[in-house]
MDAnalysis code that builds the backbone (N, CA, C; Angstrom):
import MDAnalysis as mda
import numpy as np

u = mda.Universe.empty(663, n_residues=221, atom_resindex=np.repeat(np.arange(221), 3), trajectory=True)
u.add_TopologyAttr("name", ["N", "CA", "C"] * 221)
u.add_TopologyAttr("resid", np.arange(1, 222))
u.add_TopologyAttr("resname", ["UNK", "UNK", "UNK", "UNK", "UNK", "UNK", "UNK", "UNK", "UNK", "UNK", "UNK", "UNK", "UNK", "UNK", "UNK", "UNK", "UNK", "UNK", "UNK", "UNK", "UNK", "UNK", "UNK", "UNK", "UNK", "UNK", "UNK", "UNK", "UNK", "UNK", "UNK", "UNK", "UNK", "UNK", "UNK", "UNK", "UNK", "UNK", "UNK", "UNK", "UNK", "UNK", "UNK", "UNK", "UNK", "UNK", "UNK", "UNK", "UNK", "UNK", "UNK", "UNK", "UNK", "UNK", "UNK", "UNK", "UNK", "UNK", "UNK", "UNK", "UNK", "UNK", "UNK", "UNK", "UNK", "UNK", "UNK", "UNK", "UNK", "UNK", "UNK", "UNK", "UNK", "UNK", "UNK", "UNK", "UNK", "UNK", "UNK", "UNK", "UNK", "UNK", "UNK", "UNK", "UNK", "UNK", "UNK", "UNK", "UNK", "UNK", "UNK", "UNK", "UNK", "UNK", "UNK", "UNK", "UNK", "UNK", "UNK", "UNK", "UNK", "UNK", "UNK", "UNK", "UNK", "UNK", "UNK", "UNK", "UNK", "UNK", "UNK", "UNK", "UNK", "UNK", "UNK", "UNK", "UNK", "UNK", "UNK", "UNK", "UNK", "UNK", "UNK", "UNK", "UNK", "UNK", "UNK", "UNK", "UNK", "UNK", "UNK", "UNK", "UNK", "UNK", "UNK", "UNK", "UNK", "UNK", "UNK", "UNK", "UNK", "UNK", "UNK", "UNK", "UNK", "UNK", "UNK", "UNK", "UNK", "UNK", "UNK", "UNK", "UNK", "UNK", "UNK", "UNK", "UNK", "UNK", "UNK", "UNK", "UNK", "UNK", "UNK", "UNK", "UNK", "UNK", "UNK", "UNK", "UNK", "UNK", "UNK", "UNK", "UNK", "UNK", "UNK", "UNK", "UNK", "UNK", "UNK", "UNK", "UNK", "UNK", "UNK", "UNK", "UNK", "UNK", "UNK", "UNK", "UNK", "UNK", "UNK", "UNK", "UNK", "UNK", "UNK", "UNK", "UNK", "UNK", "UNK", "UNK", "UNK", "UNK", "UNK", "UNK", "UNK", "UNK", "UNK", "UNK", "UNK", "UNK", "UNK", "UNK", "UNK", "UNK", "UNK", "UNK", "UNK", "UNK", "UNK", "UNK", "UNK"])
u.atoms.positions = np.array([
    [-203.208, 18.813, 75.458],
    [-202.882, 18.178, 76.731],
    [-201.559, 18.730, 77.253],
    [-201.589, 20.236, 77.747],
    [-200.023, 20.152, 78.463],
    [-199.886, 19.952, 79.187],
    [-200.714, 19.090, 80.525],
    [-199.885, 18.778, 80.830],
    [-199.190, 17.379, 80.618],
    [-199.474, 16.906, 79.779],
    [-198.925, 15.647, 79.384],
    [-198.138, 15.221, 78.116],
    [-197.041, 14.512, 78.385],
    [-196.231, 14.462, 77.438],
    [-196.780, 13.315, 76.413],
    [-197.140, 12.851, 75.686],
    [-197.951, 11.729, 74.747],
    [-196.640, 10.581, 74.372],
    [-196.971, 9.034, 74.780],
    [-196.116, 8.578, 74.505],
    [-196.481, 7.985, 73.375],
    [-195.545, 6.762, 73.031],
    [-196.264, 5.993, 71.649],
    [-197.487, 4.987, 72.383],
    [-198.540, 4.909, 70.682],
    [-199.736, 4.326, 71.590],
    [-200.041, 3.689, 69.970],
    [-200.010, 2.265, 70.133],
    [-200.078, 1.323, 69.302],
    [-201.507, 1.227, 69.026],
    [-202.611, 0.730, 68.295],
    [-203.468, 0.323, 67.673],
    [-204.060, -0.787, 68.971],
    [-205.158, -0.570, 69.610],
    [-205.420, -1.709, 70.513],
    [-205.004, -0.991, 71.671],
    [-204.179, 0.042, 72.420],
    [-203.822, 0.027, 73.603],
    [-204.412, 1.684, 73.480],
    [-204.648, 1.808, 75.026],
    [-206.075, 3.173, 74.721],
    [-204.939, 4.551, 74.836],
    [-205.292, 5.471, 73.596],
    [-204.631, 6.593, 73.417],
    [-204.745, 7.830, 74.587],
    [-203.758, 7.630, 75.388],
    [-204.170, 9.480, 75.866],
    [-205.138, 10.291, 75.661],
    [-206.157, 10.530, 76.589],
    [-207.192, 11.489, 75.742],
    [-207.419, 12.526, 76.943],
    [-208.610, 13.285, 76.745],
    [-209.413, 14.496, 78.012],
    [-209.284, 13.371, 79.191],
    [-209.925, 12.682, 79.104],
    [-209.622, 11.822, 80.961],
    [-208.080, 11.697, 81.221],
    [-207.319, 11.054, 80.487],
    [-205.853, 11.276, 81.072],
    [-204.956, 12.484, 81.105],
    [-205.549, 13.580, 80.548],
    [-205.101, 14.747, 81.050],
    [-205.847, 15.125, 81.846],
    [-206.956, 15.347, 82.318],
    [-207.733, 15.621, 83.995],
    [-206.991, 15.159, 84.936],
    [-206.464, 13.518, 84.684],
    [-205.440, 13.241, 86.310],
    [-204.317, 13.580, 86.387],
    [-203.553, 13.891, 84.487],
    [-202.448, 14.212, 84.937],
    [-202.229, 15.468, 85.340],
    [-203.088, 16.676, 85.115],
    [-203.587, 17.761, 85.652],
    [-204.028, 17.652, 87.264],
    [-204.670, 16.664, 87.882],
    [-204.586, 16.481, 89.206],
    [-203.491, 15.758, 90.073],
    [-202.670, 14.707, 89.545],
    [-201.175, 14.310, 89.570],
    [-200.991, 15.367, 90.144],
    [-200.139, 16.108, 89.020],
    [-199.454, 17.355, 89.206],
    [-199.693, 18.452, 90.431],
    [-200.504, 18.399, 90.529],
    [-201.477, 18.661, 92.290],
    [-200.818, 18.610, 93.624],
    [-200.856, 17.278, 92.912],
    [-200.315, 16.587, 94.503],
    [-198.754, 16.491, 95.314],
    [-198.628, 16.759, 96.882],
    [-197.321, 16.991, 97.109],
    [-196.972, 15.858, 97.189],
    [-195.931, 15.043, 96.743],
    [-195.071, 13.768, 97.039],
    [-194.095, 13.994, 97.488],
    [-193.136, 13.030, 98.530],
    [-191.968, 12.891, 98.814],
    [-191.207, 12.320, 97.409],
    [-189.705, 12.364, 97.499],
    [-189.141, 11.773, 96.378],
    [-189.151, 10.483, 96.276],
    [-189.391, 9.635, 97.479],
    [-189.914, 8.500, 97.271],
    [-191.110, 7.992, 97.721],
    [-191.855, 8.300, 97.349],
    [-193.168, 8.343, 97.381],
    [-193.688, 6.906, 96.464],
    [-194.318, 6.083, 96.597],
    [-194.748, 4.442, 96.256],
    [-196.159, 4.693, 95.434],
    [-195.781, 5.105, 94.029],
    [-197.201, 5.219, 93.065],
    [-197.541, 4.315, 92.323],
    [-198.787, 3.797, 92.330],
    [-199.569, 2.436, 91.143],
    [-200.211, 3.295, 90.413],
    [-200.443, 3.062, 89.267],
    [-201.339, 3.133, 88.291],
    [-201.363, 2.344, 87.783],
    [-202.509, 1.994, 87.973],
    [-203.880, 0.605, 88.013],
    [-204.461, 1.298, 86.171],
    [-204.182, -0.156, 85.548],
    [-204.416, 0.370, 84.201],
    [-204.147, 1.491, 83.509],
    [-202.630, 1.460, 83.367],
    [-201.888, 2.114, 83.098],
    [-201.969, 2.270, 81.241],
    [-202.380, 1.525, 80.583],
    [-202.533, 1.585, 79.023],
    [-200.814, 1.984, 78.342],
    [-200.335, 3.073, 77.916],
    [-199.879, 3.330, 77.494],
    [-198.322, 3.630, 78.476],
    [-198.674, 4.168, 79.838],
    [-197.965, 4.206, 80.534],
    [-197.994, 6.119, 80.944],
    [-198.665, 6.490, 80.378],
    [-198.683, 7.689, 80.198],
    [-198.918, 8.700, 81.267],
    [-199.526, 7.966, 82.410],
    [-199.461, 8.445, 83.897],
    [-197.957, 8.328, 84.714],
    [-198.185, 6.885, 84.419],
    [-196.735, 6.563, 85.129],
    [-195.462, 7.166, 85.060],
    [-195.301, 7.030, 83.736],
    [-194.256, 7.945, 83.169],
    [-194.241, 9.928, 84.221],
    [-195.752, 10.299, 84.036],
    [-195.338, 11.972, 84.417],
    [-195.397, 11.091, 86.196],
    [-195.621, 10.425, 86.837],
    [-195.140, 10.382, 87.884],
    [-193.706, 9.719, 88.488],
    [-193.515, 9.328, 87.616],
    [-191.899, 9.035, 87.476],
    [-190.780, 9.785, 87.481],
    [-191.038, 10.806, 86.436],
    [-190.499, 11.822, 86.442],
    [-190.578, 12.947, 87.907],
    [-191.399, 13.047, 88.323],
    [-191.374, 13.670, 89.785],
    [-190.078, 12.996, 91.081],
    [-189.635, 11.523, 90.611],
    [-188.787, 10.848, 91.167],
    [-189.540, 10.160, 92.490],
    [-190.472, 9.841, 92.312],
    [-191.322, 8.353, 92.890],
    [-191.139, 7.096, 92.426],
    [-191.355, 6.397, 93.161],
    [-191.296, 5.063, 93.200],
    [-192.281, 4.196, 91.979],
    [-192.761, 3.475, 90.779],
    [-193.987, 3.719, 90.357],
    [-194.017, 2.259, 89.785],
    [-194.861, 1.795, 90.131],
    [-195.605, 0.420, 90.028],
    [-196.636, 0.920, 88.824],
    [-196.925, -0.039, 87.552],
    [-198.269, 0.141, 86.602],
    [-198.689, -1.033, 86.710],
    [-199.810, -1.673, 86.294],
    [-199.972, -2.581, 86.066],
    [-201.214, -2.549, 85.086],
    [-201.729, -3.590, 84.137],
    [-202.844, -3.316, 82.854],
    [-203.344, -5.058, 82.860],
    [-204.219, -5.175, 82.602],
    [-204.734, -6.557, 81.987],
    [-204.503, -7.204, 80.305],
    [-204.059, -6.200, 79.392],
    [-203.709, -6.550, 78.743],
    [-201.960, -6.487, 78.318],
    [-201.829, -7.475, 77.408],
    [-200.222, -8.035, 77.390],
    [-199.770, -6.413, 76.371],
    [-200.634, -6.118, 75.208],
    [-200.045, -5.366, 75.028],
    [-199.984, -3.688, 75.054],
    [-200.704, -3.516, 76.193],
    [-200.472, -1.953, 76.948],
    [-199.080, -2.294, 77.854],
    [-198.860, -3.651, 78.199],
    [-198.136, -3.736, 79.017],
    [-196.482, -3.667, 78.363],
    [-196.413, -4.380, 77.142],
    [-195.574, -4.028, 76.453],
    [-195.074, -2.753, 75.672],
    [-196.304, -2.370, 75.497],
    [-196.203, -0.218, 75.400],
    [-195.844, 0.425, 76.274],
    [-195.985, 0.457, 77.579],
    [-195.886, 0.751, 78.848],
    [-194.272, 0.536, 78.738],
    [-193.765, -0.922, 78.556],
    [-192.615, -1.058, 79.279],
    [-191.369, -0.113, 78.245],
    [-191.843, -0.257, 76.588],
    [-191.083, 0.509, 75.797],
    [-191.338, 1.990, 75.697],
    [-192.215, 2.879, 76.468],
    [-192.236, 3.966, 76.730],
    [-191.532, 4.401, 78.142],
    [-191.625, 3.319, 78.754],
    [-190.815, 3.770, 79.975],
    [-189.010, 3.481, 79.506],
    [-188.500, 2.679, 78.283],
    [-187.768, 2.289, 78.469],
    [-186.861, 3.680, 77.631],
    [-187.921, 3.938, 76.567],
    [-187.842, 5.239, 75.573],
    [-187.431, 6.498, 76.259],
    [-187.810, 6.582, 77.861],
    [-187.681, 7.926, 78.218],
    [-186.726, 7.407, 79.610],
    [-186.425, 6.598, 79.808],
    [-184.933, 6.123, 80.589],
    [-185.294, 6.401, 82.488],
    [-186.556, 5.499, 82.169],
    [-187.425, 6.012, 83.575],
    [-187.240, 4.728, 84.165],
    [-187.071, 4.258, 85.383],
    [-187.430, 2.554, 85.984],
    [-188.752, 2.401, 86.148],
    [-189.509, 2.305, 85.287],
    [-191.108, 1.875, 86.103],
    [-191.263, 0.171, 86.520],
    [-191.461, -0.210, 87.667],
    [-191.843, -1.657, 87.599],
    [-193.361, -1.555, 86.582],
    [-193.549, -2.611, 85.856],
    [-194.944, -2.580, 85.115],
    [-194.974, -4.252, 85.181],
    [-196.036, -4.460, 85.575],
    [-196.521, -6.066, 85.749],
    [-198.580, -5.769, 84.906],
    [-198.185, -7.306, 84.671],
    [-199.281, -7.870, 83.496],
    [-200.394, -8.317, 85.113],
    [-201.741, -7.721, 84.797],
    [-202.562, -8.507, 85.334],
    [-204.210, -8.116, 85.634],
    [-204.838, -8.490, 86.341],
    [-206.291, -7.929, 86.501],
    [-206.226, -6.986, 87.599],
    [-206.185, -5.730, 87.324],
    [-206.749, -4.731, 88.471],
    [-205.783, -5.151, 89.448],
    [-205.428, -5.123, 90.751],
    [-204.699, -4.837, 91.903],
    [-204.363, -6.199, 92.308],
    [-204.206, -7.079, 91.341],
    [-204.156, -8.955, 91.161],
    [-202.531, -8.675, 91.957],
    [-201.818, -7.992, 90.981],
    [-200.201, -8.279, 91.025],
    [-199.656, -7.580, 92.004],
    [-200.413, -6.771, 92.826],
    [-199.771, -5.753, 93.739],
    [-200.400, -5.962, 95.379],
    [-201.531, -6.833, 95.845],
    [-201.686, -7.307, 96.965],
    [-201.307, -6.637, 97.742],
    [-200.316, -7.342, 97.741],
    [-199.466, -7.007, 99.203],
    [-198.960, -6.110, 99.470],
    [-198.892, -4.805, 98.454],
    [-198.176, -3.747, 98.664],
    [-199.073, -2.908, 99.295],
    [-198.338, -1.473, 100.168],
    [-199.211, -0.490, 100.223],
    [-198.340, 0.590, 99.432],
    [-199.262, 1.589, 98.928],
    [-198.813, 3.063, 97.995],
    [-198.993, 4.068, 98.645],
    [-198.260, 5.415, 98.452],
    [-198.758, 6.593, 98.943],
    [-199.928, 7.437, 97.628],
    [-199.806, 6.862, 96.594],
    [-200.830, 7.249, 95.679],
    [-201.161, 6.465, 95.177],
    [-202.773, 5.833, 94.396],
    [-203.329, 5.443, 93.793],
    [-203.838, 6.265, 92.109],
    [-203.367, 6.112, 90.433],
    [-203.687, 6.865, 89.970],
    [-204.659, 5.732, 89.054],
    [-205.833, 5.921, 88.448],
    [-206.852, 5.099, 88.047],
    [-207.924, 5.933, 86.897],
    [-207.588, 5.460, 86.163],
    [-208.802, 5.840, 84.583],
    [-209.001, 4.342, 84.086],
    [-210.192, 3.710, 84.766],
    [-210.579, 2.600, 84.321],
    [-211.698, 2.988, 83.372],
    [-212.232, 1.636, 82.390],
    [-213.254, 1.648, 81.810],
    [-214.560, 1.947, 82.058],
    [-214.956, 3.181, 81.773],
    [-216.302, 3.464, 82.696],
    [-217.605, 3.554, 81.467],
    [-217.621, 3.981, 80.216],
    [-218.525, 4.202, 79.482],
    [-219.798, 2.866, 79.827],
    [-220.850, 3.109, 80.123],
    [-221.856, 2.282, 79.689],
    [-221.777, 1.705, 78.259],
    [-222.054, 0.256, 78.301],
    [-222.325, -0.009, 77.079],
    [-223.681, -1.075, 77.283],
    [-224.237, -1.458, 75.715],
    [-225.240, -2.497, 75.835],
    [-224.598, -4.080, 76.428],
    [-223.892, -4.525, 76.049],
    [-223.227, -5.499, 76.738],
    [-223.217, -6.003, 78.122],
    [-223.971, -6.606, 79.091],
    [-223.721, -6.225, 80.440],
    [-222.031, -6.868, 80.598],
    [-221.251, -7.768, 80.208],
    [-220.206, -7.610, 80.318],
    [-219.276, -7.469, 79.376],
    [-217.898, -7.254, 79.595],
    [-217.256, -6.163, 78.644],
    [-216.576, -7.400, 78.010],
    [-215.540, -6.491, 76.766],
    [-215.198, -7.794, 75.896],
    [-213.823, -8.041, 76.845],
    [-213.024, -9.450, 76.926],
    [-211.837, -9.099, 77.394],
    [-210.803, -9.194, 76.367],
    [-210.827, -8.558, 74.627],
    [-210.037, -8.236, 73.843],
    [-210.039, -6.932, 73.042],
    [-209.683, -6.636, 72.445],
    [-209.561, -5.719, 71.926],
    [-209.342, -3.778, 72.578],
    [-209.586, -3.119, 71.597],
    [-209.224, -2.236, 72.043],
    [-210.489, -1.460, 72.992],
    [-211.881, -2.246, 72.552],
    [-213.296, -1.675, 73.386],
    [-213.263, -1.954, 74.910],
    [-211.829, -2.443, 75.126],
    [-212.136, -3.242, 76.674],
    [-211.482, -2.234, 77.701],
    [-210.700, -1.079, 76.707],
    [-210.068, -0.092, 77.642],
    [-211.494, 1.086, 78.285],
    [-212.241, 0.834, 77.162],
    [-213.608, 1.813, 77.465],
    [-215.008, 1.036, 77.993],
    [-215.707, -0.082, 77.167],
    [-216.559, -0.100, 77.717],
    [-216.882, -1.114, 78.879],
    [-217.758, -0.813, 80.149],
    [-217.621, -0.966, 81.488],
    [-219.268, -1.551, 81.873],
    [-219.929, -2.233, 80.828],
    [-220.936, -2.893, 81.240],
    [-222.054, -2.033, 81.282],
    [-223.324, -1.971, 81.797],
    [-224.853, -1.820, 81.112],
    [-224.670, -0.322, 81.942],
    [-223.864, -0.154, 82.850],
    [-223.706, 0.901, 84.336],
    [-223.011, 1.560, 84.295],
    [-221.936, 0.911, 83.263],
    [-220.360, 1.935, 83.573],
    [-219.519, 1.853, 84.915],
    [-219.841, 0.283, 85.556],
    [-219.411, 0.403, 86.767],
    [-218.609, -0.940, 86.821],
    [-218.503, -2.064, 85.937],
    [-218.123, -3.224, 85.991],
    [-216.354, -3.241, 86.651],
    [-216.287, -2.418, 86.117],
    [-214.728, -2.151, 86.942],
    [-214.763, -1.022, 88.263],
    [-215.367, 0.017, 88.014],
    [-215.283, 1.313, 88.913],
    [-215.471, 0.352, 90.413],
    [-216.828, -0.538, 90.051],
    [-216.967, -0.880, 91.669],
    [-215.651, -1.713, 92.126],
    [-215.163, -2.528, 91.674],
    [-214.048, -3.458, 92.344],
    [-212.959, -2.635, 92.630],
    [-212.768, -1.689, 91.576],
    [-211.752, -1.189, 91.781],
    [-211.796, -0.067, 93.655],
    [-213.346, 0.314, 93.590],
    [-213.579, 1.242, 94.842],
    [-213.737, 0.678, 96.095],
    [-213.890, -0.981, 95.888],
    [-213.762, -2.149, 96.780],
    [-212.525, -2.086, 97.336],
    [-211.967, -2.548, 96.336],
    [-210.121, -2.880, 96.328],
    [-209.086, -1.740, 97.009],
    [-209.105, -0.565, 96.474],
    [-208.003, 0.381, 96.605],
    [-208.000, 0.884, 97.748],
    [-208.784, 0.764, 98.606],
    [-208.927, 1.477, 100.099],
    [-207.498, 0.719, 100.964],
    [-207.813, -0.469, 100.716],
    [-206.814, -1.251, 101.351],
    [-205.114, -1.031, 100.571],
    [-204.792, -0.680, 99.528],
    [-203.825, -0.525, 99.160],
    [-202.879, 0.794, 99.861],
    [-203.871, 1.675, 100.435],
    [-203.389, 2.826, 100.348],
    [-202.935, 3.031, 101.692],
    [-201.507, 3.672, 102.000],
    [-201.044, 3.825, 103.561],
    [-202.336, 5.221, 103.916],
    [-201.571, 4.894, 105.712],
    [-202.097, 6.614, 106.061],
    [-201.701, 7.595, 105.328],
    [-202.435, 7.948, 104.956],
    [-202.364, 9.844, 104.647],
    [-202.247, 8.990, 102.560],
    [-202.211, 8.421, 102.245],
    [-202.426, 8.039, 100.748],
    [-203.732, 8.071, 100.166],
    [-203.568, 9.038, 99.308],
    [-204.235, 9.264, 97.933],
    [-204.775, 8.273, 96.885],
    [-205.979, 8.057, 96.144],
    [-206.756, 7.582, 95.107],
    [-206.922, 8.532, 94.215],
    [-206.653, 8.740, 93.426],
    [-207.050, 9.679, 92.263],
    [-208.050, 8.783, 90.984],
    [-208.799, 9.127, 90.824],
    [-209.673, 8.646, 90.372],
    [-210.503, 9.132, 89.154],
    [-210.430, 9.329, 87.767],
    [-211.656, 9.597, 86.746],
    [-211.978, 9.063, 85.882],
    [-213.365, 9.491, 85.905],
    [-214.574, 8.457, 85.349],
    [-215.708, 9.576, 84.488],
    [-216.539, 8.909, 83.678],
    [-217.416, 9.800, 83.456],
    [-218.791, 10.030, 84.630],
    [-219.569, 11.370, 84.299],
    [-220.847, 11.333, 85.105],
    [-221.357, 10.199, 84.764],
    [-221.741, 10.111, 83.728],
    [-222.397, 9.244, 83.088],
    [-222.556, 8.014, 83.535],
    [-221.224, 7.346, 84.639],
    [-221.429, 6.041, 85.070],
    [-221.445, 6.397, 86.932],
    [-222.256, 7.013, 87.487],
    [-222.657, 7.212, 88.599],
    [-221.541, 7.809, 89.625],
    [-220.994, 9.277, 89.679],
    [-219.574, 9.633, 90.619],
    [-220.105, 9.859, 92.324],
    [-221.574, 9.606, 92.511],
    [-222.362, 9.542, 93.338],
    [-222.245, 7.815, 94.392],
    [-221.626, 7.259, 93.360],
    [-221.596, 5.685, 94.117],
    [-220.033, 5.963, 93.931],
    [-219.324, 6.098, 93.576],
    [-218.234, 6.410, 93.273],
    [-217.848, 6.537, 95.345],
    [-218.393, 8.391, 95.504],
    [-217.814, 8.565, 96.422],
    [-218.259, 7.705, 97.708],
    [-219.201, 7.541, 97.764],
    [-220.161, 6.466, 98.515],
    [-219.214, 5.191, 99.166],
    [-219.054, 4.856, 97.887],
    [-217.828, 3.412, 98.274],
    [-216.631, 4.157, 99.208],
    [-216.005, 4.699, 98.612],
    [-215.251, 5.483, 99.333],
    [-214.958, 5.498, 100.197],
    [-216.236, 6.296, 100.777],
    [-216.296, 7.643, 101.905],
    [-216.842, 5.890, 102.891],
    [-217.571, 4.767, 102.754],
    [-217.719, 3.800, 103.175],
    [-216.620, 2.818, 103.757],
    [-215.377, 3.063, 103.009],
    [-214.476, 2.457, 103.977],
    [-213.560, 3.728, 104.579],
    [-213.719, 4.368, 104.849],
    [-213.744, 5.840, 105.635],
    [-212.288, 7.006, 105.081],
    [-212.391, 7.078, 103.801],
    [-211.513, 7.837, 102.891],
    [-212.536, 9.101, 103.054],
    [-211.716, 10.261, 103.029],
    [-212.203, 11.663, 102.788],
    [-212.012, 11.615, 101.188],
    [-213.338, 12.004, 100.531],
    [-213.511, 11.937, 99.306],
    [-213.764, 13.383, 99.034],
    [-213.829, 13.859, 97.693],
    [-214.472, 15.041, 96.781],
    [-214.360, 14.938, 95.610],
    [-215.164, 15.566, 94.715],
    [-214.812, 15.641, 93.406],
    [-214.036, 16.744, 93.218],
    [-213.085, 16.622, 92.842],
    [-211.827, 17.911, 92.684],
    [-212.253, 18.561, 90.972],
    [-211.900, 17.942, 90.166],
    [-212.194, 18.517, 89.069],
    [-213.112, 18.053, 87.774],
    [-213.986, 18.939, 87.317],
    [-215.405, 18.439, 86.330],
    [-214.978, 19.199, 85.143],
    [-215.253, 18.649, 84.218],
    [-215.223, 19.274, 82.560],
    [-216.010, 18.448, 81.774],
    [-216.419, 19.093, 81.094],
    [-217.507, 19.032, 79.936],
    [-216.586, 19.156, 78.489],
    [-216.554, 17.785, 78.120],
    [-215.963, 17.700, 76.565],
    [-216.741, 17.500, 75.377],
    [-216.633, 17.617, 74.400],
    [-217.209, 16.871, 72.960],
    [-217.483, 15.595, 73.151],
    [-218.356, 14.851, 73.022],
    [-218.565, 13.161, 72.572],
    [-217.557, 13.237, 71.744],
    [-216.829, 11.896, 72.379],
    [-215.655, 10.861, 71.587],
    [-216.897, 10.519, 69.950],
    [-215.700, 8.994, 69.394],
    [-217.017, 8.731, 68.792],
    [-217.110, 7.340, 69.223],
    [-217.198, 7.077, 70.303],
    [-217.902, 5.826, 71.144],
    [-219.150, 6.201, 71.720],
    [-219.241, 7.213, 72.796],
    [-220.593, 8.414, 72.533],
    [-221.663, 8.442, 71.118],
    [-220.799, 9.112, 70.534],
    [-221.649, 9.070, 69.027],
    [-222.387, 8.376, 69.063],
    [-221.489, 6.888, 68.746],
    [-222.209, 5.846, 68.520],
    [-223.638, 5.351, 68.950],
    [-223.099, 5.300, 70.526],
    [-224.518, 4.784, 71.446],
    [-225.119, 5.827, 71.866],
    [-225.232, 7.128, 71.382],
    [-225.861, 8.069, 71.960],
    [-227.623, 7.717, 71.665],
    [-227.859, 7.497, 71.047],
    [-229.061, 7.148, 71.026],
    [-229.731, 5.938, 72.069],
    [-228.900, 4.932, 72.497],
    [-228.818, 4.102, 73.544],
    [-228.889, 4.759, 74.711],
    [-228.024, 5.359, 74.966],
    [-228.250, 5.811, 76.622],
    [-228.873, 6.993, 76.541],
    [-229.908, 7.741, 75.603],
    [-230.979, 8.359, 75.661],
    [-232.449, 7.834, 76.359],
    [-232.843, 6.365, 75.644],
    [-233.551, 5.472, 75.657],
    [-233.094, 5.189, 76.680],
    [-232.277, 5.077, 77.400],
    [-231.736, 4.758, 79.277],
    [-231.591, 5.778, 80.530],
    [-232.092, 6.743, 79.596],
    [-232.032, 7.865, 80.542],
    [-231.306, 8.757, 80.992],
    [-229.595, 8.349, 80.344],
    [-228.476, 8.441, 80.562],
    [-228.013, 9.928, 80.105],
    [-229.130, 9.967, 78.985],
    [-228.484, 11.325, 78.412],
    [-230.019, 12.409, 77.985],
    [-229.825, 13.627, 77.997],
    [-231.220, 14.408, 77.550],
    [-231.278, 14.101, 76.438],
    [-231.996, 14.757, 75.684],
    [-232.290, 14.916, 74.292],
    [-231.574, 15.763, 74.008],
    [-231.396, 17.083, 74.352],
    [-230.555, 17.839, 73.900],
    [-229.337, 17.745, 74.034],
    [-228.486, 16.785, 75.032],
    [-226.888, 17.166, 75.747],
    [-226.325, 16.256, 74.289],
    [-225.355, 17.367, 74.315],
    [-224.105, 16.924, 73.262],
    [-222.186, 16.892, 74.011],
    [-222.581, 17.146, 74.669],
    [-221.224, 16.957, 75.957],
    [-221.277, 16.205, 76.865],
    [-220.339, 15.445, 77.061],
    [-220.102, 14.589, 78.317],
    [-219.550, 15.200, 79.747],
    [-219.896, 14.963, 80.902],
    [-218.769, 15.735, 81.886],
    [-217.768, 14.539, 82.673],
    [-216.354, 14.752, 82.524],
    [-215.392, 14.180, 83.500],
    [-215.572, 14.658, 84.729],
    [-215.013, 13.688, 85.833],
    [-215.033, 14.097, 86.883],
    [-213.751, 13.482, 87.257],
    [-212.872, 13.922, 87.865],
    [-212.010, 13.528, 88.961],
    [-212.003, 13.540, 90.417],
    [-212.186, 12.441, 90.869],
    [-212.241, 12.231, 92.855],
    [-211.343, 11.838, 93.271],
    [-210.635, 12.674, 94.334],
    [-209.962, 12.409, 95.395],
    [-210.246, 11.619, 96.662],
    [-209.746, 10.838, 96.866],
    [-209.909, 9.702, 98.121],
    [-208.903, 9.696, 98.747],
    [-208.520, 10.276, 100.427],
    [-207.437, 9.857, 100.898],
    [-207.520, 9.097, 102.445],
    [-206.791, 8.256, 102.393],
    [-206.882, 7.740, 103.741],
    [-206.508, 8.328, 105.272],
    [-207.205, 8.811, 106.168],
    [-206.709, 9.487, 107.196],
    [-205.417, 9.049, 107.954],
    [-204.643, 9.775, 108.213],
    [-203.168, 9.071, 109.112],
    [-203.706, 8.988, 110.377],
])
């Protein structure tokens, strides 16, 4: 992952992996002013926030659980960054604000469960029977957060539909694309249910790789 610096990541709070280097690889992308107003919406570890911090933006995190949120705040505190980081559900704590960027790696894996657990560490990954239990609220929600000319950065797997993804989107009238796709190894959460979302259609018989996708959403000025 170069481009990402790895912070500490406790047992329970979701480790840096191929999806959080895809955005911080698309982050890095993007032109910001120095004060530029960034959320990252389930922030886990803090590990976005942090490389957008460092650019010298403004940076709001926020997580549903207490202790990504407490990882978050001692990684930001470890590398002598101000991040505001608030405890809560998805875009609960930030309302009223608007951002010039949106950065977002929510829980997308399909699982058998139609809803997800709200403990442990399976709740950073799995996202209901669709892989969408979060993707959709969140593609509800963020349109409105974002000023003119502000950015959504967004990745998810294929696997949980990047086709409704842009749809929502491009529906409350964001210029969308998929900017960047990669094909990784199955985690071993994959592993696991690979035989499940065969029997769902989800996967061939033969595919042994997953593909990321990252989408861009920006609001017209």
């Amino acid at each position: 992952m170069n481009a990402l610096a790895l912070p500490l990541s406790p047992p329970g709070v979701y480790a840096p992996q191929d999806d959080t280097a895809l955005l911080a690889g698309a982050l890095s992308q993007e032109r910001l002013p120095p004060n530029a107003e960034v959320l990252d919406v389930g922030t886990g570890t803090g590990a976005l926030a942090l490389q957008a911090a460092r650019r010298g933006t403004l940076v709001t995190a926020v997580d549903v659980s207490w202790l990504a949120v407490w990882t978050a705040r001692l990684n930001a505190w470890l590398a002598g960054l101000p991040i505001r980081i608030r405890h809560g559900d998805l875009f609960a704590p930030v309302r009223e604000q608007k951002f010039d960027l949106i950065l977002a790696n929510p829980p997308y894996v399909p699982a058998p469960d139609a809803r997800p657990r709200h403990s442990g560490g399976a709740r950073s990954w799995d996202a209901g029977r669709d892989g969408r239990f979060v993707l959709d609220p969140l593609c509800r929600e963020a349109p409105a957060l974002l000023r003119p000319g502000g950015v959504l950065l967004v990745v998810h797997s294929a696997l949980s539909g990047p086709g409704r993804t842009l749809a929502y989107l491009r529906g409350s009238g964001l210029r969308t694309a998929v900017t960047v796709r990669r094909r990784i190894a199955f985690g071993p959460v994959l592993r696991a249910r690979q035989d499940w979302l065969r029997e769902r259609g989800l996967l061939s018989a033969a595919q042994d790789k997953e593909e990321l996708v990252v989408i861009r959403a920006e609001r017209p000025r």
